[in-house]
N, C-alpha and C positions, 0 to 999 in steps of 0.2 A: 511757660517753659522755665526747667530750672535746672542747674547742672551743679552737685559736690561732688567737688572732691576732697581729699584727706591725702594727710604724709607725713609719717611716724617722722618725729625729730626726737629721739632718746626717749625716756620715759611721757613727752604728750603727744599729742597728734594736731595737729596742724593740718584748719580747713580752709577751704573758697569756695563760695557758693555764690552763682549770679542766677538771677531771674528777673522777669519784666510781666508783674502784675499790674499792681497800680500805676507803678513810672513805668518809664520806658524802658529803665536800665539800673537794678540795683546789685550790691557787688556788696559781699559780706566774706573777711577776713578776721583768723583770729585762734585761738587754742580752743578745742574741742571742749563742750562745757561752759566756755568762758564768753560772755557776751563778745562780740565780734566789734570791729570800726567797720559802718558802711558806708559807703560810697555809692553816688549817684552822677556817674558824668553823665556830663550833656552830650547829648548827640545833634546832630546836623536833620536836618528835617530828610535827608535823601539816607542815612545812615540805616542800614536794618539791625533792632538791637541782636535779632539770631546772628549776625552775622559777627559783629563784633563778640558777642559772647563766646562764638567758637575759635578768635583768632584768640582772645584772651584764655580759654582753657586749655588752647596747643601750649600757648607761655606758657601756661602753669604746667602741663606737662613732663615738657622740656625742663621744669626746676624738682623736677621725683615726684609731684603731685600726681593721686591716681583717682580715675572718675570712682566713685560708688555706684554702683546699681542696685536697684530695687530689691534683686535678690541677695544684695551684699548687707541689707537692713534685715533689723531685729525687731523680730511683734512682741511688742507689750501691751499689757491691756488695764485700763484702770475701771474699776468696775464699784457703784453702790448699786445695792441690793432694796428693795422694797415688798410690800405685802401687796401681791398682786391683784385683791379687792377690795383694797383701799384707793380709792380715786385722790384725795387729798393726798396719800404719798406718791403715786406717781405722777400727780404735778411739779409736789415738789421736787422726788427727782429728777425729773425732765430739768427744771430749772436749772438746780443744783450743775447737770453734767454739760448740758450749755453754756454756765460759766465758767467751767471747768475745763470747757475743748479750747476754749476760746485764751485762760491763761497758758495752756501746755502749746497751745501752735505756739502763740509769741515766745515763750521761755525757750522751746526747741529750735524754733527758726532762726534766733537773734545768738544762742551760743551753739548752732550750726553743728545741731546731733540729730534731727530728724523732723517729722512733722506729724501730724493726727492724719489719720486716713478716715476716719466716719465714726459717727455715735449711733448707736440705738439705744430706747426704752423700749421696755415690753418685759411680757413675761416673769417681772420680779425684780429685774435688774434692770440698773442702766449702764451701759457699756462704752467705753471711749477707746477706740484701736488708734495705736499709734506704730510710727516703725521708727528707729535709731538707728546709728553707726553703730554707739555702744550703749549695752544694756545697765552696766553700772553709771556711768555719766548722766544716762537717762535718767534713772531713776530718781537718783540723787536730784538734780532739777525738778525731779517732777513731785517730789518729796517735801523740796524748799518751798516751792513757788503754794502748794496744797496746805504749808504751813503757814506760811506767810498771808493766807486767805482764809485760814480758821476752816478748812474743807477737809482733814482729816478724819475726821469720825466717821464712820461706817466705810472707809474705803476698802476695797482691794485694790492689791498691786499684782499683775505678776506677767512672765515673759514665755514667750513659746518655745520650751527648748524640743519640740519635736511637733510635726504636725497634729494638731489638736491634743499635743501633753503639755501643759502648764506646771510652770513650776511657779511660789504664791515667794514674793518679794517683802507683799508687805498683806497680814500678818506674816511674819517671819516663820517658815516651819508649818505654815497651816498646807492645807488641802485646797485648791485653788478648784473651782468648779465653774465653768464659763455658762453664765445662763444665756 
């Protein structure tokens, strides 16, 4: 379970985001974009973390904070391409977009703008879905984190501004084609 929310303060936005994967109880605050402080209280072994997390989201509420919902996220998709009968490059890309879903959940998750929804290989391409708050903050994370890892080359970037219309982020101006 995991619950953000966001709340415009002047030009950033300001998130909270609690969920209970591996702990029982983790609680991530901070500017949108911007790695977050998290926090892990203890709970009492009769405590349920749902339950605590929903008295702690009415707070936040009550301070202008507003849930996100699924439909209030933005698809982005980061895509390398391969020669689809070439077995050596579709391994490598399989690799390749494995390590790749695995830095963009951490980078999304920790400055509390979204998370990967699923990868596929096949067909030529390998494809990484992602959803965001925002499409600019996104990107830009996902831009840094791609540099910082030498996984640049052969990337697409690009975001859904309409059901199956893609607009391409990164080449800048190119034609964005979802295989």
């Amino acid at each position: 379970m995991m619950i953000r929310m966001i709340k415009k303060n002047g030009k950033e936005t300001l998130y909270w985001q609690a969920w209970n994967y591996k702990f029982p109880l983790s609680i991530l605050t901070g500017t949108l974009g911007k790695v977050g402080i998290e926090e892990r209280p203890s709970l009492r072994f009769w405590e349920s973390p749902k339950k605590i997390v929903k008295k702690l989201a009415k707070e936040k509420a009550n301070l202008g904070y507003e849930f996100v919902n699924d439909k209030d996220m933005n698809k982005l998709v980061v895509q390398y391409r391969y020669e689809e009968a070439d077995e050596a490059q579709f391994e490598a890309t399989e690799k390749k977009c494995f390590d790749v879903e695995d830095i963009i959940e951490e980078a999304l998750l920790f400055t509390g703008n979204g998370d990967v929804s699923g990868l596929e290989v096949g067909a030529g391409a390998g494809t990484i879905t992602i959803f965001v708050v925002d499409v600019e903050i996104g990107f830009n994370t996902i831009w840094k984190k791609l540099s910082e890892h030498e996984l640049t080359e052969g990337v697409e970037i690009a975001y859904e501004q309409e059901r199956d219309s893609y607009v391409s982020l990164y080449p800048e101006d190119a034609e964005f084609q979802l295989v």
